[in-house]
N, C-alpha and C positions, 0 to 999 in steps of 0.2 A: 035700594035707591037706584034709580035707571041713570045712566050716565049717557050726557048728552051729545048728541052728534059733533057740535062745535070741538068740543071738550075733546074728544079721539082726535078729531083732525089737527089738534095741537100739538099733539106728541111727537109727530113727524118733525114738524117745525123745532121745539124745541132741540131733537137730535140734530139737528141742521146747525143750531147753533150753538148747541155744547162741542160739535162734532167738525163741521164744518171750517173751511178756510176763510177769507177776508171774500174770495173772488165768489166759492158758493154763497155766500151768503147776501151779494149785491145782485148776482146774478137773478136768486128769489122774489128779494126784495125789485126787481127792472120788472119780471116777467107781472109779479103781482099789481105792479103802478099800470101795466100795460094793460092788463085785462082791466083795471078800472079806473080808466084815466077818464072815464065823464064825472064820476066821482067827485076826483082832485082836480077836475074845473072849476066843477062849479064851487065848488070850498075856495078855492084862489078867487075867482070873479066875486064871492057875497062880501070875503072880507078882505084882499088888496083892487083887484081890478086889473085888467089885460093892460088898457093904458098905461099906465101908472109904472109899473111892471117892468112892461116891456122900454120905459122909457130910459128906466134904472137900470136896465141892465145894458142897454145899448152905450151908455154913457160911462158905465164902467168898466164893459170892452175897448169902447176908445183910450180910457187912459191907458190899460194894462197893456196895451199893441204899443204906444207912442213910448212906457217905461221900457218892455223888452227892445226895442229899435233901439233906444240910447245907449242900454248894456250892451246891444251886438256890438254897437259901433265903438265903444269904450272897448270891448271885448279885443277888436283888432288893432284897436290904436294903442292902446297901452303895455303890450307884451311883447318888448322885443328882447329878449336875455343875450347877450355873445357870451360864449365858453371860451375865450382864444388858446384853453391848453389843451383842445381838440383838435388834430390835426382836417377833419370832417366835420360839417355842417348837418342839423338835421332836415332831412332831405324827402317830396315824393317821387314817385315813379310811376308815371303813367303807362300801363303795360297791358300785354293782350294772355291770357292761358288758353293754349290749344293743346286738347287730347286728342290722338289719333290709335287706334285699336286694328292691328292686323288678324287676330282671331280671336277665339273659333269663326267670329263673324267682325265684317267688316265696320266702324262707327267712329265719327269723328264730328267734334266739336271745337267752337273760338268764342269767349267771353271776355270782355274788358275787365280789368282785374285793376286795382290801387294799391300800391308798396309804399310805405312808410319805414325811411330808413333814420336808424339814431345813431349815434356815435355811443360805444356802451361805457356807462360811466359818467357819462353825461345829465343833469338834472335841472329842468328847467322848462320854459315855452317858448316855442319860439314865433311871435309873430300871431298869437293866440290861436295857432291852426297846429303846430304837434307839443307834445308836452312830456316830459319822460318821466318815471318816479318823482310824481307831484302829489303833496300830498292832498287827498281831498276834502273836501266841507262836508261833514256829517252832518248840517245843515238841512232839515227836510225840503222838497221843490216848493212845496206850497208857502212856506214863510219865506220866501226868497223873492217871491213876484212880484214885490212892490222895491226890490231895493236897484240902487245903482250900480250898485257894483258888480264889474263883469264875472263872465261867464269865464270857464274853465274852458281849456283847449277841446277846438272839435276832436281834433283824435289823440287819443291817449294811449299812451304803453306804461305798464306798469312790468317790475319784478315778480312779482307777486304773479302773474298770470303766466310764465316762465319757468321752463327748466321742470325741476323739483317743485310738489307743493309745498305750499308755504310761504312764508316769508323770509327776509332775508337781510341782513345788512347792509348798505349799501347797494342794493337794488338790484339792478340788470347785474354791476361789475360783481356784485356778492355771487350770484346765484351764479354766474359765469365761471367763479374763481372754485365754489363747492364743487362743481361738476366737474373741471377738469384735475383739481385734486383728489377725488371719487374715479379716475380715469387714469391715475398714478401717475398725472403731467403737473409741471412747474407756472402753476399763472403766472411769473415772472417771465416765465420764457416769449407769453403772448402780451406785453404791456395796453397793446390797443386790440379792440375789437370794433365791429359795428353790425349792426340787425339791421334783414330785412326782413319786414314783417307786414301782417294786415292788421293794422293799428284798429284800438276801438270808436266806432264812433258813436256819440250821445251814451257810452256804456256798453256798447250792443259790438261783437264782431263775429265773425265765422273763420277760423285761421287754419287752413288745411297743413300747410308747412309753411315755418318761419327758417330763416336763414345767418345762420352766423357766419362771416368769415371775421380769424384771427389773424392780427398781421404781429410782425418781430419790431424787435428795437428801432430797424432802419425800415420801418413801413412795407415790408413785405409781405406777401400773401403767403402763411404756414399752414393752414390749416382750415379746415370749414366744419361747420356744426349742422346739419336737418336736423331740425324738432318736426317732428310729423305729429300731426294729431288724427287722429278717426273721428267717427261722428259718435262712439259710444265712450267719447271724453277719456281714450286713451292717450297714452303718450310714449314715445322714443324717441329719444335721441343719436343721431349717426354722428360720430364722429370719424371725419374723414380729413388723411392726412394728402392732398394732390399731390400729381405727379409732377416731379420739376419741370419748369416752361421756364422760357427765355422769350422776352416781349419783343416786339417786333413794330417796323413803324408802315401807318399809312398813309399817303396821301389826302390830305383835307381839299389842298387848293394846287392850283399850278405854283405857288411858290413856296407853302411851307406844309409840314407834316408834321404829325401828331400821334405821338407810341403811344400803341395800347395794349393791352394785355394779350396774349395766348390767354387758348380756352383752357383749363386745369380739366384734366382728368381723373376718375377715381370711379372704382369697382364696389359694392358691396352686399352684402344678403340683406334678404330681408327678414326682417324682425319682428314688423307688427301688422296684422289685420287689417287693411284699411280701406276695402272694398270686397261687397260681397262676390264680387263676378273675376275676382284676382284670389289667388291662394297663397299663403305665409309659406311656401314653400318655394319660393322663385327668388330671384336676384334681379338688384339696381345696378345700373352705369350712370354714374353723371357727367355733364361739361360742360361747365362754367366759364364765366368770364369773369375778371376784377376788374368795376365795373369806378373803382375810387383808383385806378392808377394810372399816374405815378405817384408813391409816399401819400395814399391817401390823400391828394387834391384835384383829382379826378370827377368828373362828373358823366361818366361816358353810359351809356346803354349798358342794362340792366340785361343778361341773358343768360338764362339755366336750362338745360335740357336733359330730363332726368328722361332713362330709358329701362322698360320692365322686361325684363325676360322670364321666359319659361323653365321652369326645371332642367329644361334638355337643350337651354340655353337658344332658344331663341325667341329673338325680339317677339314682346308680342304688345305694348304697349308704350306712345313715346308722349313723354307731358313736357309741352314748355311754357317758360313763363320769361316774356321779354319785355321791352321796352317798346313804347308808340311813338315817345318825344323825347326831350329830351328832360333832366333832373332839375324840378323845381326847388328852390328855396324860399319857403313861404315869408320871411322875415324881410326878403328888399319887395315883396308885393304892397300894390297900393289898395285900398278899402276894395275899391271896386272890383282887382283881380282877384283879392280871397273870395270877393263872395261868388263870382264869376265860377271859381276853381268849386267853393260848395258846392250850387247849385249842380254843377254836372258833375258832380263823385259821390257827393251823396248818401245813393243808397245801395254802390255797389256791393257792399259789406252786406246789408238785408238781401241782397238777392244770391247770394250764395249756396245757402241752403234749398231754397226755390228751385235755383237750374242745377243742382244737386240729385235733387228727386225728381227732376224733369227726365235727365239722361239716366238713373238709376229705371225709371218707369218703359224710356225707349229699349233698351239694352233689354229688361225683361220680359216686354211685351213685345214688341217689335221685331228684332233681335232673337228672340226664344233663348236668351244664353240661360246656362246652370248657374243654380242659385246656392254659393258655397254659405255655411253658419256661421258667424262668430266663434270661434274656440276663445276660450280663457285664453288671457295675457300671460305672456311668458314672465320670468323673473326678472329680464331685463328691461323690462317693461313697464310707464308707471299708469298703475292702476287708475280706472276713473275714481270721481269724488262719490263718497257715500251718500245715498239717501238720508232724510231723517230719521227715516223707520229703522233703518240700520245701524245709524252712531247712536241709536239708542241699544238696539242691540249689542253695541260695542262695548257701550260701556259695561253693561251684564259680561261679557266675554276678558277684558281687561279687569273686572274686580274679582271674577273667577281665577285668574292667574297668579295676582297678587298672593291670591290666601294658600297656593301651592308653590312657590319659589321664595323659600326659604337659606335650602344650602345651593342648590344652583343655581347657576349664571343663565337665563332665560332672559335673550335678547328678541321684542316683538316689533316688528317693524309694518306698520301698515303703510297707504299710500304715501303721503309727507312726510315720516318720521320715524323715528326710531326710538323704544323707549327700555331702558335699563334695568333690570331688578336684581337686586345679590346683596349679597352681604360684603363688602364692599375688602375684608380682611381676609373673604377666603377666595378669591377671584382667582386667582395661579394655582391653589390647591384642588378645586372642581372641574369640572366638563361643562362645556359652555353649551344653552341650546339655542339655534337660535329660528326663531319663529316668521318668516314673512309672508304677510297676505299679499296675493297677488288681483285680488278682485273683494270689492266689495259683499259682491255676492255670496261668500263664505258665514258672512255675519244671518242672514236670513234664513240660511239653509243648518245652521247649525242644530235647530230643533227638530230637522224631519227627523232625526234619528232616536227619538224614544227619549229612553231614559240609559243610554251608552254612557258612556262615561268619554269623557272630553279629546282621552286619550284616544279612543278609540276614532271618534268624530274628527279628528285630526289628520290621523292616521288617513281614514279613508280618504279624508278630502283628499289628501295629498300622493296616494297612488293612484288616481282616475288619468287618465290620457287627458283630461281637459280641467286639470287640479285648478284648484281656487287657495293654494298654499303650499309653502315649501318648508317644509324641515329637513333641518342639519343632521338627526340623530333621532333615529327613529326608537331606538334604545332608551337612551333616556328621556323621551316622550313619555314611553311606557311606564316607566321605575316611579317619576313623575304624578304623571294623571291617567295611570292605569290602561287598560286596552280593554274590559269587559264590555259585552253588551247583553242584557238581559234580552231573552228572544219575546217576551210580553209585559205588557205596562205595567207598572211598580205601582204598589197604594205606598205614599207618600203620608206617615202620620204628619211631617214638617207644612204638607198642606193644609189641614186644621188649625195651620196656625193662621191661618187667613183671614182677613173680616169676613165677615157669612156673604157679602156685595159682590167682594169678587171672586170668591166661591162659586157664587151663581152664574159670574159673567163666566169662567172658565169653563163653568160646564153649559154656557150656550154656545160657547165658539168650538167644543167637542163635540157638541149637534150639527152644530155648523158647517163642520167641517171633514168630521167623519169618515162621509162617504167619497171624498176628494184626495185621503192619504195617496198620496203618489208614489212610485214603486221608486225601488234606490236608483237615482238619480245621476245620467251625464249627460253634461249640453252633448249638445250636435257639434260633433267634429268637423273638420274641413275633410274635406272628401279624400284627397291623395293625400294625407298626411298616417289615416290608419285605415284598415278598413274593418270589417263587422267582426271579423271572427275575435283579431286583437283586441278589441274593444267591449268583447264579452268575457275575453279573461282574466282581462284588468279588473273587469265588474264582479265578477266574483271572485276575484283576490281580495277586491278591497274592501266586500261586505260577510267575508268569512274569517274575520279573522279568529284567532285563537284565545280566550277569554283568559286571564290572567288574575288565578284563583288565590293567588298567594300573598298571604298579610292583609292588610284591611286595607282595600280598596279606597281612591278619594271620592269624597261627593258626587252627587250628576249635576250639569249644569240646572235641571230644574230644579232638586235641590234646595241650590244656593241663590234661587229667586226668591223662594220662600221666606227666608232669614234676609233677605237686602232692602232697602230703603223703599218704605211707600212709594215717596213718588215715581222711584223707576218703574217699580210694578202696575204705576198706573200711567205712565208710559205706556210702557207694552201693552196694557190693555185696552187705550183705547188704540194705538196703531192698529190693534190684531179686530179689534170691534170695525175699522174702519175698511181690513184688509177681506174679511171674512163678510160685508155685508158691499161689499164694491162688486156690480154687474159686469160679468165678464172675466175674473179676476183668474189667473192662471193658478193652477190645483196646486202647485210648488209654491206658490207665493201664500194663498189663503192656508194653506194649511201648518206655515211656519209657524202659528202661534197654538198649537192644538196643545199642545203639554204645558203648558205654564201654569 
């Protein structure tokens, strides 16, 4: 029986829609209405009509535009909250960041930048334009567009996008109070704090560094926080203690004057990766101003001037970030000035990324500067958020652990958390291990290695110069989850235990993927930090190691797919279906699902 042309052409389709996202699938469906939209005319003209149509829809644009105006306008008029047990108001800062670059090549830049400062601790709206740890409407947009009821703060700060991932008690003041007790400081000691930060707006922001200062009992400035983020959703946190200042007064007018802060100075290294054309081997200076005093009632100019040095300590890059005007308080503005202040702030937050890769493309092309690689995040570092593809992998990685920490104390901490296992009566009697991912990426690359055994896959990650994990005890790793690695692939009768489906799938994505196996694997280092020779003997320390032939060995992570929950394993299959048939797809990546 011949099978019909139609008939083939559907098959694509339906993999589009077993397989596909919400967005492929609209995307299909646009380009199909496009190519036969004379079609879908004339189908609309036989049986509603253009007129008619177009008359109804014009008419129920007008309400839906005249409902959203009344929410805006509710929106501003209804939200005024005072905290009075905050010595600070929440506050913006209209401010300019200019970068200037002394080498290897000369390059300077100035963009208008928007600061949204909170008193931390604080929870609330103020004046329906900032809004701190509010909780939101789970609410979808679309069932919302007929009602009256306002609209949430244009820019929003959450806890929750702060610090540590995760969440957190008490929001800003939580996540504030974890980190500097993680930091072996007394949150007591810092009662008031206040952020400045690039708030989100409509949901959406770009925040290169946010800024904490901690003030004492009597409102003083002790101490300051940079949270610096990268663009590959890294994170660090600088805690910096300034250097004692004594404030000083200036003249305002010919009769009276006005103290303001001395700039706070403070030294520090750098820690995290945060531009290709800079190396994680250099050192910050910063100089600040406190910008809330006196006793935090302050409203003065906002002004940071962070500076990057060279290894060999000289300057070679200076960022700052000040003030244009002076510190608005959205809450005594009237209808007109919020909107006034919308209208031109906007969409500074969208354009961030834009003049991002604007200067990222001058500096490259223009410029000719060296193009340093990402290295793996250090340990003080907190890791970006995992893909899907990989907290699915995770969970395969976390039930593997489970089923070997029995008598020891196997502490695994990936990016937000830290999770426990022991026997809870022998915990003082054992040896503790403890496991932290330092990058997501450890989860996808766990399978290039065969059929090694976990220990072994461990091990390596964690002696490369650009490790993706750190272990406490490389000993009892071993004793553990063993160190062997079998030098060719294991027939697995645990595989037979398979539906005969995904059987088949398995061995299309070993066709698949085959000839893509990639040799043992280290990212691209930053250039002064190792150079070739080191980083080939790391490479074969870490993939030689010595097989450890004594007592029975634990399982392989493939394995233990075998034996674990359908639907995991149909997880991973179609991730691996989706990674293994994706155009372009890097040979480390398509081939992380070859053994399962």
């Amino acid at each position: 029986m011949a099978i019909r042309p139609d008939t083939l052409a559907a098959i694509p389709l339906c993999l589009i829609v077993a397989l596909g996202t919400r967005f492929e699938i609209f995307l299909i469906a646009s380009i199909a209405l496009y190519f036969n939209w004379q079609d879908g005319a004339k189908l609309i003209e036989t049986y509603v009509g253009f007129t008619y149509l177009t008359t109804v829809f014009g008419i129920g644009f007008v309400v839906l535009g005249l409902i959203q105006f009344l929410r805006y306008i509710n929106t501003l008029k209804s939200w005024n909250l005072e905290q009075n047990e905050f010595p600070a108001k929440p506050l913006f800062f209209t401010c300019e960041t200019s970068h200037t670059r002394f080498f290897p090549q000369k390059n300077s830049f100035k963009y208008s930048y928007l600061l949204t400062g909170i008193p931390v601790g604080w929870k609330g709206n103020s004046g329906g334009m900032i809004s701190a740890d509010v909780e939101t409407d789970e609410t979808p947009w679309y069932s919302k567009l007929l009602s009256h009821k306002p609209f949430g703060a244009w820019w929003t700060v959450r806890g929750d996008n702060y610090m540590a991932r995760g969440s957190a008690m008490n929001g800003l003041r939580g996540k504030l109070d974890q980190y500097l007790e993680s930091e072996n400081l007394d949150p007591k000691d810092y009662p008031y704090a206040y952020l400045f930060t690039a708030a989100k707006f409509l949901g959406y922001s770009s925040n290169p560094v946010s800024f904490w200062n901690l003030y004492s009992e009597s409102k003083e400035l002790k101490a300051m926080i940079y949270e610096v983020n990268n663009t590959f959703d890294e994170r660090h946190n600088y805690l910096l203690i300034p250097e004692a200042s004594q404030p000083r007064e200036t003249k305002t007018s010919k009769t009276a004057t006005q103290p303001i802060s001395t700039r706070h100075q403070v030294k520090f290294s750098k820690e995290l990766f945060v531009s290709p054309f800079n190396y994680r081997n250099e050192g910050y200076s910063a100089s600040a101003n406190d910008c809330l005093y006196p006793e935090m009632n302050g409203k003065g100019p906002f002004d940071t001037t962070i500076t990057l040095s060279s290894a060999e300590g000289q300057p070679k890059v200076i960022a700052r970030i000040y003030s244009t005007g002076k510190a608005i308080d959205p809450s005594v503005l009237s209808v007109w000035e919020r909107t006034r202040f919308i209208y031109s702030w906007w969409g500074i937050g969208f354009l961030t990324v834009p003049r991002t890769l604007w200067q990222a493309y001058i500096l490259s092309r223009r410029r000719k500067l060296p193009f340093a690689f990402a290295p793996q995040p250090k340990e003080s570092n907190i890791g970006r958020t995992a893909q899907e593809d990989e907290i699915a992998y995770e969970k395969l990685f976390l039930g593997y652990l489970r089923i070997h920490t029995v008598e020891e104390i196997v502490i695994y901490s990936p990016a937000a958390q830290e999770l426990l296992w022991n026997n809870p009566e022998k915990r003082d009697e054992v040896a503790q291990l403890e496991i932290k991912v330092l990058s997501p990426t450890l989860y996808s690359r766990l399978l290039h290695y065969g059929f090694c055994s976990i220990g072994h896959i461990l091990l390596s990650e964690s002696q490369l110069l650009n490790q993706t994990i750190k272990i406490s005890d490389t000993q009892i790793l071993s004793s553990v989850f063993g160190s062997a690695c079998p030098p060719q692939k294991a027939t697995l009768a645990s595989t037979w235990q398979l539906p005969w489906y995904e059987r088949t799938t398995l061995d299309l994505l070993s066709a698949l993927t085959d000839s893509k196996k990639p040799a043992p694997y280290i990212s691209s280092i930053e250039r002064k930090e190792c150079d070739q020779e080191s980083t080939n003997k790391q490479l074969h320390h870490a993939h030689h190691i010595k097989a450890n032939t004594e007592g029975s060995a634990p399982i392989t992570l493939h394995e233990y797919l075998a034996t674990t929950d359908a639907a995991l394993r149909r997880t991973f299959l179609i991730n691996a279906m989706k990674l293994a048939l994706a155009p372009g797809s890097a040979p480390e990546i398509v081939f992380v699902m070859m053994y399962l």
